[in-house]
C-alpha positions in Angstrom: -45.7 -35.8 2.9 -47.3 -32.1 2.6 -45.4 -31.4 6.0 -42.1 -32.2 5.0 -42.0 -30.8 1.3 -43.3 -27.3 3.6 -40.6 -28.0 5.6 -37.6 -28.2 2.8 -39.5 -25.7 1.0 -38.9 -23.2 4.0 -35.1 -24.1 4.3 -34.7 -23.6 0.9 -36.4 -20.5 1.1 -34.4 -19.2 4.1 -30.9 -20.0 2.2 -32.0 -18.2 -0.9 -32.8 -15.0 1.4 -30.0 -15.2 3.4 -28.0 -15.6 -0.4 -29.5 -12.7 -1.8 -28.6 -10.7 2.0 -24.8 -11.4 2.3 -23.6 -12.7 -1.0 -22.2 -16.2 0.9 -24.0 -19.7 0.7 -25.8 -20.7 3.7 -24.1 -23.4 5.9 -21.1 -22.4 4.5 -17.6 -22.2 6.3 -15.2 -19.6 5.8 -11.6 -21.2 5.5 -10.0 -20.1 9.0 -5.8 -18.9 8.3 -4.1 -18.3 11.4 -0.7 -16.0 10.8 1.5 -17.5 13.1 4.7 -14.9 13.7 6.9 -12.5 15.3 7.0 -8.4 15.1 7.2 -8.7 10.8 3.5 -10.5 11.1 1.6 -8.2 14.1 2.9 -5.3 12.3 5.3 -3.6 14.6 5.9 -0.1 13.3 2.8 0.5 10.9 0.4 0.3 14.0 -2.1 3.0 12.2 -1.7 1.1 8.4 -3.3 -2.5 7.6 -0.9 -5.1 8.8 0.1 -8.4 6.1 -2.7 -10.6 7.4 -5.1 -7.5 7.3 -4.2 -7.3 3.5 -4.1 -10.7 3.0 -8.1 -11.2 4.5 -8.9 -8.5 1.7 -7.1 -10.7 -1.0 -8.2 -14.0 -0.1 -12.1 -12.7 0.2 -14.8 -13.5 2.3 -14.8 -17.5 2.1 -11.6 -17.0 4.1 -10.8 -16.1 7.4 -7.7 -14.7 8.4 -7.0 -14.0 11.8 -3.2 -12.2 13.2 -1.7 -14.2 16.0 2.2 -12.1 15.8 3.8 -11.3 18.8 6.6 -8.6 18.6 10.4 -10.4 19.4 9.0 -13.9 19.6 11.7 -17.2 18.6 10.6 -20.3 17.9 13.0 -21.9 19.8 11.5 -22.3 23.2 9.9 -25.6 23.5 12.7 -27.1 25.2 15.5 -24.8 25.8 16.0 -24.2 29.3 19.2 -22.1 29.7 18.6 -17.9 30.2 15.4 -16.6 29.9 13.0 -17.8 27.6 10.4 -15.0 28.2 11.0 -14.1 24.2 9.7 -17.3 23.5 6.6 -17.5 20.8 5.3 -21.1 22.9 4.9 -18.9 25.7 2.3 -16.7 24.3 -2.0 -16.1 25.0 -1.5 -15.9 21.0 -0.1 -19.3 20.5 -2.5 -20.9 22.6 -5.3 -18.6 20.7 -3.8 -19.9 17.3 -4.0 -23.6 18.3 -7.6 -22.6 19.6 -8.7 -21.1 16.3 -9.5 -24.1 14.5 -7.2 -23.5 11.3 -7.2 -24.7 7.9 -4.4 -23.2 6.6 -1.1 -22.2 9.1 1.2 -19.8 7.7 4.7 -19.5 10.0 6.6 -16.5 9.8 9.2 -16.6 12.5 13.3 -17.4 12.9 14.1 -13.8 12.3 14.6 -13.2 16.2 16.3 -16.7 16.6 18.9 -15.4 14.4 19.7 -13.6 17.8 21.2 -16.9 18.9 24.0 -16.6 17.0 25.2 -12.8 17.7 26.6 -12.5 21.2 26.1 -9.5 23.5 28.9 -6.5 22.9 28.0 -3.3 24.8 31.1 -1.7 23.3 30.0 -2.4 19.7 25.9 -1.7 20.6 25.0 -5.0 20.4 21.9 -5.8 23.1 20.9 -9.3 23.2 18.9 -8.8 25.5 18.2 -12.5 27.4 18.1 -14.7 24.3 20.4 -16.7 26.1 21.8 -19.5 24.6 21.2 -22.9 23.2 22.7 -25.7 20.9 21.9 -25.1 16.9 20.5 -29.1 17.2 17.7 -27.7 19.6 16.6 -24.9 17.4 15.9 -28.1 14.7 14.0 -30.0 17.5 11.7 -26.9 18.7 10.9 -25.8 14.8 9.9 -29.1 14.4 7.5 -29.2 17.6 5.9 -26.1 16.4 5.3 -28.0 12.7 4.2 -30.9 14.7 1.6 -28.9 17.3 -0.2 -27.5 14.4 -0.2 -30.7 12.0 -1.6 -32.4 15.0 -4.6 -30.3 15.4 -8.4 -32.1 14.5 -8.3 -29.4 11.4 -5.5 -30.7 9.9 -4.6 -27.5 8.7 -2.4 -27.4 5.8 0.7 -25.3 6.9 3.2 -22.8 5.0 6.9 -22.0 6.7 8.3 -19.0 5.6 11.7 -19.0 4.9 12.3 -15.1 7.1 12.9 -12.0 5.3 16.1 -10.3 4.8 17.0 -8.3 7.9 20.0 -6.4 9.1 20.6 -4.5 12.6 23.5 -4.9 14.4 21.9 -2.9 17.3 19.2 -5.5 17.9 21.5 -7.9 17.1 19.5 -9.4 14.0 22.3 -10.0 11.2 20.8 -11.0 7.7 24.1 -13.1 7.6 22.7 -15.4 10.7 19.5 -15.5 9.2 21.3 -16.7 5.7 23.7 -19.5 6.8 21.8 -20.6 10.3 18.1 -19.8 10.2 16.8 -20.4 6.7 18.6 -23.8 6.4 17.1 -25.0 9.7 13.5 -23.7 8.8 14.0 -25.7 5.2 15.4 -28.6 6.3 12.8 -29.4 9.2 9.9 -28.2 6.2 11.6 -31.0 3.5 11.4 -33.1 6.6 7.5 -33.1 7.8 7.0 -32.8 4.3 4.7 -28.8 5.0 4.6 -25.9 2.2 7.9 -23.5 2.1 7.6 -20.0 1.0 10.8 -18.1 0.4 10.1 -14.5 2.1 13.8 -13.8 1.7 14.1 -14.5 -1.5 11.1 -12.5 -2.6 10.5 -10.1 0.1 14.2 -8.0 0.2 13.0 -4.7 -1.5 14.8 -2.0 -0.3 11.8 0.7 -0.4 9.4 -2.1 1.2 11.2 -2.0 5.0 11.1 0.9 7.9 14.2 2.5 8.6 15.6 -0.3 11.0 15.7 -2.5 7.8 13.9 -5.8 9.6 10.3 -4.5 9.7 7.9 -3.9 6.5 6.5 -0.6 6.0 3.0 0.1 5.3 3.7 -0.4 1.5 5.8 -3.6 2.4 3.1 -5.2 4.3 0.8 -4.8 1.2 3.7 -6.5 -0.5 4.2 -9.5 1.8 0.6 -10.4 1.6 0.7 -10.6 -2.6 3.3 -13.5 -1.6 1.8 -15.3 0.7 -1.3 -15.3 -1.0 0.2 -16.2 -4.2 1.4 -19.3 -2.9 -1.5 -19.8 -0.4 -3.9 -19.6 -4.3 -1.5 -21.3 -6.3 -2.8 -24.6 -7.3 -1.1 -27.7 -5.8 1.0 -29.9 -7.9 -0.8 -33.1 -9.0 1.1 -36.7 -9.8 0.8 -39.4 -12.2 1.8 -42.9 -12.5 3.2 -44.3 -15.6 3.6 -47.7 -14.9 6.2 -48.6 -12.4 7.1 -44.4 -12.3 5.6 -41.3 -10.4 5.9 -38.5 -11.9 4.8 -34.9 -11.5 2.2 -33.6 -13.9 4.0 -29.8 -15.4 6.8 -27.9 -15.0 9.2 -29.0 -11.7 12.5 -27.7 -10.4 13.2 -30.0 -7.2 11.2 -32.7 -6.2 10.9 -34.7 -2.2 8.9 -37.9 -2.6 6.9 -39.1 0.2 5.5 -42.5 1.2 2.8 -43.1 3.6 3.9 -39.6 5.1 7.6 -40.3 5.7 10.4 -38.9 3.7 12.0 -41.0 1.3 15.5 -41.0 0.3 16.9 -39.1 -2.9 15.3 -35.9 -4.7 14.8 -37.4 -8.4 12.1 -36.0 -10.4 11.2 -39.4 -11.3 10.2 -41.9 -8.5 10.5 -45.7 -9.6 8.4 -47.6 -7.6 9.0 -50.3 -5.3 5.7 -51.1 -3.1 2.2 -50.0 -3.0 0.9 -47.3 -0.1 0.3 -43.3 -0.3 2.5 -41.1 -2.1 2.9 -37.1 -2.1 5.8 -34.8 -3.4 7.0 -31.7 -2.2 8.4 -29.7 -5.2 10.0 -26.7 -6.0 7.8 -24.7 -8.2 9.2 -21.6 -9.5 13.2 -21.8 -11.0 14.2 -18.0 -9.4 13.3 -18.9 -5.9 13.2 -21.6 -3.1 9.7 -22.1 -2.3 7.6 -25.4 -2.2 4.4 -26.9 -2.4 3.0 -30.5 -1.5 1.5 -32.4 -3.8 -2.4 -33.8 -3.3 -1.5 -37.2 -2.7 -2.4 -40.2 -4.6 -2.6 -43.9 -3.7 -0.9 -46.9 -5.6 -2.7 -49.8 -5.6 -0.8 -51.7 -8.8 2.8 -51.3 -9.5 2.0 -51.1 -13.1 -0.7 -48.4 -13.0 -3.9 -47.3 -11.1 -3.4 -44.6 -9.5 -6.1 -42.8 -7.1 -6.2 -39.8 -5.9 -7.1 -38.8 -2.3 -9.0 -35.5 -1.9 -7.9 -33.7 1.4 -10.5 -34.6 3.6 -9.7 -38.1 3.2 -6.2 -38.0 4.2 -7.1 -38.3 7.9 -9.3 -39.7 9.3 -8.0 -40.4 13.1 -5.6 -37.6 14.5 -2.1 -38.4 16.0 -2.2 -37.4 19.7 -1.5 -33.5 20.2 1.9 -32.2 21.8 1.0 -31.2 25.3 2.4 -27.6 26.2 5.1 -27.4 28.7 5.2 -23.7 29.5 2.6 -21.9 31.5 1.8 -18.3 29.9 4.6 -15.9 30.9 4.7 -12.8 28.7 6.6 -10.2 29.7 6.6 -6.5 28.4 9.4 -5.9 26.2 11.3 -3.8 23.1 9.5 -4.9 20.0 12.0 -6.2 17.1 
């Protein structure tokens, strides 16, 4: 008996010394977020000013750990296109491989802004350099946004995961055209979000300040990159929307200005406010939470026992229990020197 209360006594000890030595609980575990990105997230440009994640770390505090994993002129698309070369492709990077390594909580994606490059076709005559985007159908850039949602959801973490809708940006030069990234990119990157039913931030929306980009109006500056981290932390902090059930209804508690339903983690038909329903199982909501802008946030979700009321909720290290099998990586590592955009 004496040995064991001696024992505790001397854990407890140790924890309230190493308390009083760094300020952080002992056995605790910092939240790991893993910047997933092109050029606008390494920091291309600023490279003697704090980059966005290095800002963001100083925001979130020291229960989080943010780590940069950008790569300058990285797509998305490159799971499984196979015409030109692919060498600009973010699936082929040490960093990817490092950010699937890392063991992440929370997965922010910031890239598309170089996929826009898909849609702008070389023209010496005119400056354009494409340099070897190459080219591939719009339906594969849906299918390799959705891989790269699907090799992070799969990881043992279960992180929860942010896409950014990308920036404005405008250079004809490297052909980047904010049009492209308007009417082609954004949609995709929204769309294939709604779908697996992951965060949405709107970066283009929010982050077009003139004064905030370098002169080749697609990179932040050193003020900018302050700037883009008050927004992804905002929505990173923001609390998540909660539901209710009233009777046969689902509803979500507070103000909402766009609403996804989802059951048993598959998209459901129909965007009403309101969902009437039909069977028991698992339920979350994606939702748009501000009126002047397009980003989302997923619900906690909440499981409905009785049609007519009864609803519990399921905190998020319940959701999962048994992980889906992992994507397997096609691409060996190939990264090849190249002009940062």
């Amino acid at each position: 008996m004496f040995g064991k209360f001696h024992f505790d006594k001397t854990i407890a000890i140790s924890g309230a010394i190493l308390f009083a030595l760094t300020g952080a609980a002992p056995y605790s575990h910092a939240t790991n977020v893993a910047c997933v990105g092109n050029s606008i997230t390494e920091g291309y440009g600023i490279w003697g000013d704090k980059k966005y994640p290095d800002h963001l770390q100083e925001m979130l505090g020291d229960s989080y750990s943010v780590t940069n994993f950008g790569v300058s002129s990285m797509t998305f698309a490159g799971a499984t296109i196979k015409a030109g070369d692919n060498s600009a492709s973010y699936w082929k990077t040490e960093k990817f491989k490092a950010a699937l390594n890392s063991s992440p909580d929370i997965v922010v994606i910031e890239l598309g802004t170089n996929d826009s490059k898909f849609f702008m076709a070389n023209d010496d005559t005119q400056g354009i350099y494409n340099y070897n985007y190459g080219q591939c159908e719009k339906s594969q850039l849906y299918t390799d946004y959705e891989a790269l949602i699907d090799t992070f959801a799969h990881l043992p973490t279960n992180p929860e995961i942010f896409a950014t809708l990308q920036p404005y940006s405008n250079n004809l030069e490297w052909a980047i055209m904010d049009t492209a990234i308007v009417n082609q990119i954004n949609p995709i990157i929204k769309e294939t979000a709604i779908k697996k039913g992951v965060n949405i931030i709107d970066l283009h929306t929010l982050f077009k300040t003139p004064e905030w980009f370098l002169s080749d109006s697609v990179h932040p500056n050193a003020t900018g990159a302050q700037e883009l981290a008050k927004i992804i932390n905002k929505y990173i902090t923001l609390a998540k929307p909660t539901l209710k059930q009233e009777q046969t209804s689902l509803q979500v508690n507070g103000n909402s200005y766009g609403v996804h339903w989802y059951k048993d983690g598959k998209l459901m038909e129909g965007d009403n406010t309101t969902l009437t329903l039909t069977a028991t199982g698992k339920y979350r909501a994606l939702v748009k939470v501000e009126s002047d802008n397009d980003s989302w946030l997923l619900s906690d979700e909440i499981e409905v026992n009785d049609l007519n009321g009864g609803a519990t909720a399921i905190s998020p290290n319940q959701r999962k229990t048994v992980q889906p099998k992992a994507r397997k990586l096609h691409h060996k590592v190939d990264v090849k020197g190249r002009r940062a955009e």
